[in-house]
MARMAR-442204 format. One record per residue: residue in one letter; chain; x, y, z of N, C-alpha, C in turn. Coordinates in steps of 0.02 Angstrom, whole numbers, plus 50000, padded with zeros to 5 digits. Layout:
BEGIN
<pt aa="A" ch="A" n_x="X" n_y="Y" n_z="Z" ca_x="X" ca_y="Y" ca_z="Z" c_x="X" c_y="Y" c_z="Z"/>
...
//
This chain:
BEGIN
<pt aa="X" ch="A" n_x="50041" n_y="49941" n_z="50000" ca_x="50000" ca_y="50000" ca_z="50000" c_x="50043" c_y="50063" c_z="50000"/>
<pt aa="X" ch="A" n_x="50099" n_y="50048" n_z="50033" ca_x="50132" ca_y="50145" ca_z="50057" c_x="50163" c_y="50152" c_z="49975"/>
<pt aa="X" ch="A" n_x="50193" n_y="50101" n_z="49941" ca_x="50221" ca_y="50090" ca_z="49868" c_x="50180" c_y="50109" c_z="49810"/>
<pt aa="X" ch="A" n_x="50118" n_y="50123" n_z="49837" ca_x="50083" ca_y="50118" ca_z="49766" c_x="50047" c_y="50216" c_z="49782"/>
<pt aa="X" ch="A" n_x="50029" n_y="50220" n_z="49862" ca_x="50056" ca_y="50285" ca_z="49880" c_x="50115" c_y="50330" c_z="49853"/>
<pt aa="X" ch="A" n_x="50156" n_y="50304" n_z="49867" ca_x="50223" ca_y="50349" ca_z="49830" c_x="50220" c_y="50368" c_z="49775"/>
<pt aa="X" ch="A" n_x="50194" n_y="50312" n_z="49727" ca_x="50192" ca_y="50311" ca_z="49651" c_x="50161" c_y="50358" c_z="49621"/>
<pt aa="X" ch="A" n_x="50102" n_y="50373" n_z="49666" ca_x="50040" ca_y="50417" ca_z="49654" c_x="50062" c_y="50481" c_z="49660"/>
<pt aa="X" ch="A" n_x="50103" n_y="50499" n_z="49717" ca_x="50125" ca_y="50543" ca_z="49743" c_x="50195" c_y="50584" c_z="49686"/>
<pt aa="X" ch="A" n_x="50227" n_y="50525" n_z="49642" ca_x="50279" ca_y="50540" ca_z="49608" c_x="50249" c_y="50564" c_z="49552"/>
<pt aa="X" ch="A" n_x="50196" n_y="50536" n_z="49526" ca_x="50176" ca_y="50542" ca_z="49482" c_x="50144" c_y="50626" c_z="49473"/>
<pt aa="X" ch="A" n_x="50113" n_y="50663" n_z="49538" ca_x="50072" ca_y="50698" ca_z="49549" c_x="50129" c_y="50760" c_z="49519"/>
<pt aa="X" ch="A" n_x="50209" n_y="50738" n_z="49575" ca_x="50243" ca_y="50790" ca_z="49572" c_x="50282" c_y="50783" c_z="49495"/>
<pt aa="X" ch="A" n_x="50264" n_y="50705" n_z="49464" ca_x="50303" ca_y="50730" ca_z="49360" c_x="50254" c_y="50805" c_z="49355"/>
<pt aa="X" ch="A" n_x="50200" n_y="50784" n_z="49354" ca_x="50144" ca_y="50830" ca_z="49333" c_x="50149" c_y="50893" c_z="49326"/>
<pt aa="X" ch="A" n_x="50152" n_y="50917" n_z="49376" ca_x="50162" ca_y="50988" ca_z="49414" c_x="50229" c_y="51006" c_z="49383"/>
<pt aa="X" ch="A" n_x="50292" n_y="50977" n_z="49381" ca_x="50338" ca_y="51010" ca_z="49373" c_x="50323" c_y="50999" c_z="49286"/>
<pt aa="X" ch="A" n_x="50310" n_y="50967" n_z="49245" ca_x="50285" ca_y="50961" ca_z="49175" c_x="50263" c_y="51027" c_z="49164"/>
<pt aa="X" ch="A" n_x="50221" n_y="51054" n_z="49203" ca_x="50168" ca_y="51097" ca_z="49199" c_x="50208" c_y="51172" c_z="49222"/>
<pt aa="X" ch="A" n_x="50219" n_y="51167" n_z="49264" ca_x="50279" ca_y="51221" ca_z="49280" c_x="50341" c_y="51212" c_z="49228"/>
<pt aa="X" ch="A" n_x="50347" n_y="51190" n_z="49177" ca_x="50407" ca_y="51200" ca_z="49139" c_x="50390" c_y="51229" c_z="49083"/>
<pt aa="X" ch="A" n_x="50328" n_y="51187" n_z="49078" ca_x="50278" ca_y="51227" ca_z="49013" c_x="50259" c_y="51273" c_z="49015"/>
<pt aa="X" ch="A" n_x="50240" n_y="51312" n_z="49079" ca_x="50219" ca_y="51363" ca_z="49106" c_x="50267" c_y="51428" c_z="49084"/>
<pt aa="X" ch="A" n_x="50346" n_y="51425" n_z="49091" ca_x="50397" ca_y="51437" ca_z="49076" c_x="50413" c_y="51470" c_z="49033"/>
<pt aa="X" ch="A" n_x="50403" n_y="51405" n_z="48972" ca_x="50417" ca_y="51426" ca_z="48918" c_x="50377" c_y="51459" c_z="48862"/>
<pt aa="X" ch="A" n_x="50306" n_y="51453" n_z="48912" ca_x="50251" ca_y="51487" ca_z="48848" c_x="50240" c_y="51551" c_z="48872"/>
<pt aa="X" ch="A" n_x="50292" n_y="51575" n_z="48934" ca_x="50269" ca_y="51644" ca_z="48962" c_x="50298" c_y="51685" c_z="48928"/>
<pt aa="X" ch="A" n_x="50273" n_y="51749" n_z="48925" ca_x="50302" ca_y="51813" ca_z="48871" c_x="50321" c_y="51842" c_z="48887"/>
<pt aa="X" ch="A" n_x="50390" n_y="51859" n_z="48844" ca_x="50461" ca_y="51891" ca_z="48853" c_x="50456" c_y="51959" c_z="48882"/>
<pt aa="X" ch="A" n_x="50515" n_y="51971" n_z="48900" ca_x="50503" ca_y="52080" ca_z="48918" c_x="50497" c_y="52100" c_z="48854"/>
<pt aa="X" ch="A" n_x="50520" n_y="52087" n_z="48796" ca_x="50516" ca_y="52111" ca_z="48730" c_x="50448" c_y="52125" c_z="48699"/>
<pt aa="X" ch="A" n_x="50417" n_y="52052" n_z="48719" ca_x="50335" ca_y="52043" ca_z="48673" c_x="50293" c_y="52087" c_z="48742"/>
<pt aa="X" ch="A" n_x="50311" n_y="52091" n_z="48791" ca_x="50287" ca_y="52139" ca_z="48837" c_x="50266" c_y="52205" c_z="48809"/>
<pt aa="X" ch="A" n_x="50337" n_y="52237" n_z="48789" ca_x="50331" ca_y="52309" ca_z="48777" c_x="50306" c_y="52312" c_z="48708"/>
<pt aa="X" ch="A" n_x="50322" n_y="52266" n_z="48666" ca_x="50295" ca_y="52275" ca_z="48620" c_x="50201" c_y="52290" c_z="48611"/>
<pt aa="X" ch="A" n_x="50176" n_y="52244" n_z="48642" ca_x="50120" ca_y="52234" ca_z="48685" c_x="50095" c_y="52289" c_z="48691"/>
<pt aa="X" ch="A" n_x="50132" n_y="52335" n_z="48752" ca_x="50113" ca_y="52400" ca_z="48749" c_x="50113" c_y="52474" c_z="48724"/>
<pt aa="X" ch="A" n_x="50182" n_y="52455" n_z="48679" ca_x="50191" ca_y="52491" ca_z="48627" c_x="50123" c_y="52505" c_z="48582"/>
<pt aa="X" ch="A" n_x="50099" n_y="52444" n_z="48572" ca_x="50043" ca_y="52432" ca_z="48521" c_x="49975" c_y="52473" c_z="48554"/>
<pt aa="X" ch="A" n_x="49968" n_y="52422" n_z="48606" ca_x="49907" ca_y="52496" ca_z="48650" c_x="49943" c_y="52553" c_z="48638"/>
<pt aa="X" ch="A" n_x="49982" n_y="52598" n_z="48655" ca_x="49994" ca_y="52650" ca_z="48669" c_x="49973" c_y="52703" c_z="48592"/>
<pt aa="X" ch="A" n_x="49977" n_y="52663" n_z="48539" ca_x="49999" ca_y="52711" ca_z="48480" c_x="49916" c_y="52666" c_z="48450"/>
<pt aa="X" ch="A" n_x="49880" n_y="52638" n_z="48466" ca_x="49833" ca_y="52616" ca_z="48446" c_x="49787" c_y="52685" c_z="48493"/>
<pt aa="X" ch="A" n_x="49792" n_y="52698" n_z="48540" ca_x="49781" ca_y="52742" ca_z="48579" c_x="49795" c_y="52832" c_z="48593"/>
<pt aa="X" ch="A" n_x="49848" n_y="52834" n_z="48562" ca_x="49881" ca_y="52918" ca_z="48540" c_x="49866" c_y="52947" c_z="48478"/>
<pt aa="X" ch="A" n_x="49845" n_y="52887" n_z="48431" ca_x="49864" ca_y="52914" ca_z="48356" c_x="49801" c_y="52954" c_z="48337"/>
<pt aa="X" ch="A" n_x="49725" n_y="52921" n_z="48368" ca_x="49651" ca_y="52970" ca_z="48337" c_x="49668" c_y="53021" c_z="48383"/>
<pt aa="X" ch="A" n_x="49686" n_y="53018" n_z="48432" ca_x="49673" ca_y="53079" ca_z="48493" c_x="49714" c_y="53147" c_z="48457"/>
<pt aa="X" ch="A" n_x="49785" n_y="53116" n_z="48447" ca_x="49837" ca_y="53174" ca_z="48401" c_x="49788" c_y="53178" c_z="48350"/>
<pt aa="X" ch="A" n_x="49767" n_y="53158" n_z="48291" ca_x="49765" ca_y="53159" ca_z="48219" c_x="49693" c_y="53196" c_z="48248"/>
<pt aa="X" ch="A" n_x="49640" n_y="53199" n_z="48303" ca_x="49587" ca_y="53242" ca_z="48310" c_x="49592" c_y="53310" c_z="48329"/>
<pt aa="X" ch="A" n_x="49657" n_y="53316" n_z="48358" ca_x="49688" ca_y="53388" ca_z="48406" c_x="49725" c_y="53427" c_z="48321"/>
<pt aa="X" ch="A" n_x="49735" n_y="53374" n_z="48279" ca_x="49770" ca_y="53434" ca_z="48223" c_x="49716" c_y="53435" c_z="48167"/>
<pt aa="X" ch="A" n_x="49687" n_y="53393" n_z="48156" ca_x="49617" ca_y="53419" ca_z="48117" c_x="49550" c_y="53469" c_z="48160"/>
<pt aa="X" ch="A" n_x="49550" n_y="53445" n_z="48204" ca_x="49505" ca_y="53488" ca_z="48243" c_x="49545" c_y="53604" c_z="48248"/>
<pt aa="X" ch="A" n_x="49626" n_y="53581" n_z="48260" ca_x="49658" ca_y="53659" ca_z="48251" c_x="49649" c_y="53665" c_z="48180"/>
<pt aa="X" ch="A" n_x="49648" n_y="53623" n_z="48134" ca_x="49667" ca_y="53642" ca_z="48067" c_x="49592" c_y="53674" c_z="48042"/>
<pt aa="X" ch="A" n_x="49548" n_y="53626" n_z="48036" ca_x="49471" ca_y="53663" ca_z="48052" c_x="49455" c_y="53719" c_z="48072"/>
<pt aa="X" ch="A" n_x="49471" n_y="53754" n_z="48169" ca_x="49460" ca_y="53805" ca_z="48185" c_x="49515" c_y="53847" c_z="48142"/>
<pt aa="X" ch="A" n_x="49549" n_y="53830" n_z="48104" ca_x="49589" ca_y="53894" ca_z="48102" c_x="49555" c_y="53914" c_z="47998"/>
<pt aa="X" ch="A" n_x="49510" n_y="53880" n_z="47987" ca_x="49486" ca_y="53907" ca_z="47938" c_x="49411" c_y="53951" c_z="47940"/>
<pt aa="X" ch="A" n_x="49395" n_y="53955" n_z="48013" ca_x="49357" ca_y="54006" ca_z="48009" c_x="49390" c_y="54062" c_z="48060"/>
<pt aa="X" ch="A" n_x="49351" n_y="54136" n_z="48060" ca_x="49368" ca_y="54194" ca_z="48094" c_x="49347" c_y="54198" c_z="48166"/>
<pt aa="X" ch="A" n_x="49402" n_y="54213" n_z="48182" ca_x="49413" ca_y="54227" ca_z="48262" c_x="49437" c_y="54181" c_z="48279"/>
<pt aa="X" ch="A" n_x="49445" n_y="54155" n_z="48366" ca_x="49475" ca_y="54126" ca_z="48420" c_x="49431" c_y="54074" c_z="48418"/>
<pt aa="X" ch="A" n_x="49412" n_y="54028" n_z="48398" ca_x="49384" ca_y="53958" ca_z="48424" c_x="49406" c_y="53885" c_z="48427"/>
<pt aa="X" ch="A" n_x="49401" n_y="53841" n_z="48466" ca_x="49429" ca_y="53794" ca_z="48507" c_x="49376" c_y="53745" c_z="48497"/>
<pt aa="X" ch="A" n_x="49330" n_y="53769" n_z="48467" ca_x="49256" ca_y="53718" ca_z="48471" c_x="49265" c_y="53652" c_z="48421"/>
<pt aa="X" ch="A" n_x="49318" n_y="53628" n_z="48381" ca_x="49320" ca_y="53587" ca_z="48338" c_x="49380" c_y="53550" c_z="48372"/>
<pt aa="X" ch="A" n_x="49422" n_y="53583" n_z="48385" ca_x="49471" ca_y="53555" ca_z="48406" c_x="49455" c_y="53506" c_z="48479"/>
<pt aa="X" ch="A" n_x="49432" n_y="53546" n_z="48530" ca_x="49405" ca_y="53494" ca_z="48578" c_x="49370" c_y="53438" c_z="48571"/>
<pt aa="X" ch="A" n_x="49297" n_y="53447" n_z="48521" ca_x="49283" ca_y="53422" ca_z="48504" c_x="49310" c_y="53362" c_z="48478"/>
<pt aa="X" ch="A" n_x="49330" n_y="53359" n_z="48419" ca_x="49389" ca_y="53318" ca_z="48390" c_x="49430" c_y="53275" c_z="48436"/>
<pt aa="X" ch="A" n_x="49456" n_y="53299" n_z="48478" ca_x="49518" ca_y="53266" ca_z="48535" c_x="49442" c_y="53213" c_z="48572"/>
<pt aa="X" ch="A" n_x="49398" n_y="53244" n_z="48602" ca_x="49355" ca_y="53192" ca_z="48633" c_x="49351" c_y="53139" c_z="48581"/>
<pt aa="X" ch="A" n_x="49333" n_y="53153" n_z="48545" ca_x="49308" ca_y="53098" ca_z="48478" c_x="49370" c_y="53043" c_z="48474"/>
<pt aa="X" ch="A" n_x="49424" n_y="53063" n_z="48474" ca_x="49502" ca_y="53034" ca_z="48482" c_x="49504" c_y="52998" c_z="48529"/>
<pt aa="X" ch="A" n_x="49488" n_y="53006" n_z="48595" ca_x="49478" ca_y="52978" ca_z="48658" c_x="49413" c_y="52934" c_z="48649"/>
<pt aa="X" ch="A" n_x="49391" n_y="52936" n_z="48620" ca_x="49337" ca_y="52866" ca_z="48622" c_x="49354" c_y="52843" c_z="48578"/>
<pt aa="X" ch="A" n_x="49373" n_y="52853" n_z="48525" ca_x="49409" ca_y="52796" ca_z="48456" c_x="49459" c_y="52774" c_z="48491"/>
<pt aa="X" ch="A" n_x="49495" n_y="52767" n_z="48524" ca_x="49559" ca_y="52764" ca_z="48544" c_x="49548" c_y="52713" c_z="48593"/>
<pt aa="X" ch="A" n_x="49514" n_y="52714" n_z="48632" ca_x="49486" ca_y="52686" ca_z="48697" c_x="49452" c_y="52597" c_z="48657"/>
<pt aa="X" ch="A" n_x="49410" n_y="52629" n_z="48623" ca_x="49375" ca_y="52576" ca_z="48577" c_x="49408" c_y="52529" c_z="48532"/>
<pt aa="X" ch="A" n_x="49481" n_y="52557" n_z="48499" ca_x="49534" ca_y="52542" ca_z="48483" c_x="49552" c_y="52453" c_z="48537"/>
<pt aa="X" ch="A" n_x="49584" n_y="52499" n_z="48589" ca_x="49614" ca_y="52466" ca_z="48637" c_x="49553" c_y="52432" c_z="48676"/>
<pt aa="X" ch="A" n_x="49506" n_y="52433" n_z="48681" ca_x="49467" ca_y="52381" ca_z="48695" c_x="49459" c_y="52305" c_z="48647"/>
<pt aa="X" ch="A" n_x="49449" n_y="52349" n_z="48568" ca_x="49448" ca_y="52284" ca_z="48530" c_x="49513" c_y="52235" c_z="48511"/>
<pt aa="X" ch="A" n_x="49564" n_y="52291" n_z="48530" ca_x="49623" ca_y="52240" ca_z="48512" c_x="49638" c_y="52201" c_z="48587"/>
<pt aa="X" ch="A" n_x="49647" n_y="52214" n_z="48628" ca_x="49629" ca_y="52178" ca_z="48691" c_x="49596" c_y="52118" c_z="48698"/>
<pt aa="X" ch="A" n_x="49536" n_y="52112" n_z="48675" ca_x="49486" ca_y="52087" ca_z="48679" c_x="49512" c_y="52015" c_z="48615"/>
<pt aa="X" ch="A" n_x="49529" n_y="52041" n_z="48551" ca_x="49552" ca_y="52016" ca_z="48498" c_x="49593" c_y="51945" c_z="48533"/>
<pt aa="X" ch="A" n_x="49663" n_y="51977" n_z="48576" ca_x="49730" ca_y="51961" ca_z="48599" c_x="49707" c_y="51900" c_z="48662"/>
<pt aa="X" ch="A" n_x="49638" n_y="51900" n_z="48690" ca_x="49635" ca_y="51863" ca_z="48744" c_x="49618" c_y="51784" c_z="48715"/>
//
């Protein structure tokens, strides 16, 4: 009985360490890390920028001081952006 215990017991700990080795090697590098977030980051900056210079480029074709396209625009950036990084997220899981 204690022999066939052990066995069970050896067997339990191949397992685990199998699993912990595999564990190891399928984990992701500091490289694919940043890259990772590289990708959010510019999946995330690029409508927000590209809404802040069409939105100035806009106000600056009509007369006077206004800001009303440009803000505008940047919000719009911030939810594309957001929506962005939700779907690629979401994509990646």
């Amino acid at each position: 009985m204690r022999e066939d215990g052990g066995k069970q017991l050896r067997q339990a700990v191949e397992r685990e360490a199998g699993s912990l080795q595999r564990a190891e090697r399928e984990r992701p590098r500091l490289i694919a890390q940043t890259a990772y977030l590289g990708s959010l980051a510019l999946l995330f900056v690029v409508p927000v920028v590209a809404g802040a210079y069409l939105g100035r480029w806009i106000d600056s074709l009509f007369a006077g001081y206004s800001t009303r396209f440009t803000v505008s625009l940047i919000v719009l950036g911030v939810a594309l952006g957001a929506l962005n990084v939700y779907l690629f997220v979401r994509e990646r899981r």
